[in-house]
ZAGU-522710 format. One record per residue: residue number from 0; x, y, z of N, C-alpha, C in turn. Coordinates in pm, whole numbers. Atoms other than C-alpha are relative to their C-alpha. Example, Ala and Ser with C-alpha at 12.3 -4.5 7.8 and 13.67 -1.06 7.14 Angstrom:
BEGIN
0,89,-119,0,1230,-450,780,90,120,0
1,-82,-119,-6,1367,-106,714,-77,109,73
This chain:
BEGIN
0,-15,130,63,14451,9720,12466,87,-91,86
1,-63,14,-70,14720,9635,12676,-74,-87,106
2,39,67,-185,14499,9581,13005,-93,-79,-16
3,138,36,-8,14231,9415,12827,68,-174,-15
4,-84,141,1,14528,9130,12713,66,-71,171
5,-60,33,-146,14652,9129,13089,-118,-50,38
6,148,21,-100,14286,9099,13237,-21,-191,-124
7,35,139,123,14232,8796,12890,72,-102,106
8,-95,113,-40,14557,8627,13028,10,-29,158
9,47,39,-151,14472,8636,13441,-131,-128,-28
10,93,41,-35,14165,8532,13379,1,-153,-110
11,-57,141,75,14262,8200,13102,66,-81,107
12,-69,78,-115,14484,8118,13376,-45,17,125
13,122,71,-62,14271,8126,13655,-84,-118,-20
14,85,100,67,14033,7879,13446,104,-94,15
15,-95,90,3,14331,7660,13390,19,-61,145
16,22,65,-119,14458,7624,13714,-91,-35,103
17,138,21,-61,14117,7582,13880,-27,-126,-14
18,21,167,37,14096,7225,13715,81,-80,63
19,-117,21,-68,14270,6994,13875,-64,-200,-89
20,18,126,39,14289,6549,13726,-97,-18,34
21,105,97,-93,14071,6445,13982,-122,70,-88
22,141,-10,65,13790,6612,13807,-88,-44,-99
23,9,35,118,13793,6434,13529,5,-166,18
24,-5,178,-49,13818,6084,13686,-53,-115,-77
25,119,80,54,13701,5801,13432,-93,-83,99
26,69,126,-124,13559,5594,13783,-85,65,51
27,120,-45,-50,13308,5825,13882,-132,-29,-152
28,86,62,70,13009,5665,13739,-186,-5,29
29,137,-50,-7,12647,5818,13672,-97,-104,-24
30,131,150,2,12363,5532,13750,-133,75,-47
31,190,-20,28,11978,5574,13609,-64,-134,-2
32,116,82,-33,11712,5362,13723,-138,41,-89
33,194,38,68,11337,5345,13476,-58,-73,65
34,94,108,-90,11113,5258,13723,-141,72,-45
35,126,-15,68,10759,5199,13541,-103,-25,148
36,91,21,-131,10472,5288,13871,-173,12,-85
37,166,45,81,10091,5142,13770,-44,179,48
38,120,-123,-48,9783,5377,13868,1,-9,164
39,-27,-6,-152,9835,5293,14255,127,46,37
40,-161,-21,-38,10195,5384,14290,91,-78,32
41,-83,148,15,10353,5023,14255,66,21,-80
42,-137,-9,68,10670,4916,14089,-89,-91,-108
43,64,145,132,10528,4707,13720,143,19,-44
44,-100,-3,123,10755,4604,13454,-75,-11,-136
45,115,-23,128,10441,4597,13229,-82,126,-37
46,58,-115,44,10285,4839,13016,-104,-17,-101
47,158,35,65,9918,4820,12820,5,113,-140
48,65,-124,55,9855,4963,12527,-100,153,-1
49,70,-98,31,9742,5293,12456,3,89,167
50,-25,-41,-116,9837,5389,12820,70,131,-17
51,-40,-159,-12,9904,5772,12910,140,48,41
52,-111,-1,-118,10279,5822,13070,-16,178,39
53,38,-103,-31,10238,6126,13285,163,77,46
């Protein structure tokens, strides 16, 4: 019981210090682009009814 609380508490603290602020940065900032391409492989911003999205 003993070694299983020693091995618990290495390994909690490992995890812990492993993190460090910077990882957590609010300024890193994930972009997404929706780019709608017709039946030729062009950029539209229009879309037709009843159209398939593949």
């Amino acid at each position: 019981m003993k070694v299983l609380f020693t091995l618990l508490v290495l390994i909690t603290g490992g995890m812990v210090s492993s993190c460090q602020e910077s990882d957590f940065s609010p300024d890193q900032r994930l972009e997404f682009q929706l780019v709608i391409l017709n039946e030729f492989g062009e950029r539209t911003n229009s879309l037709n009814a009843g159209r398939i999205f593949q």
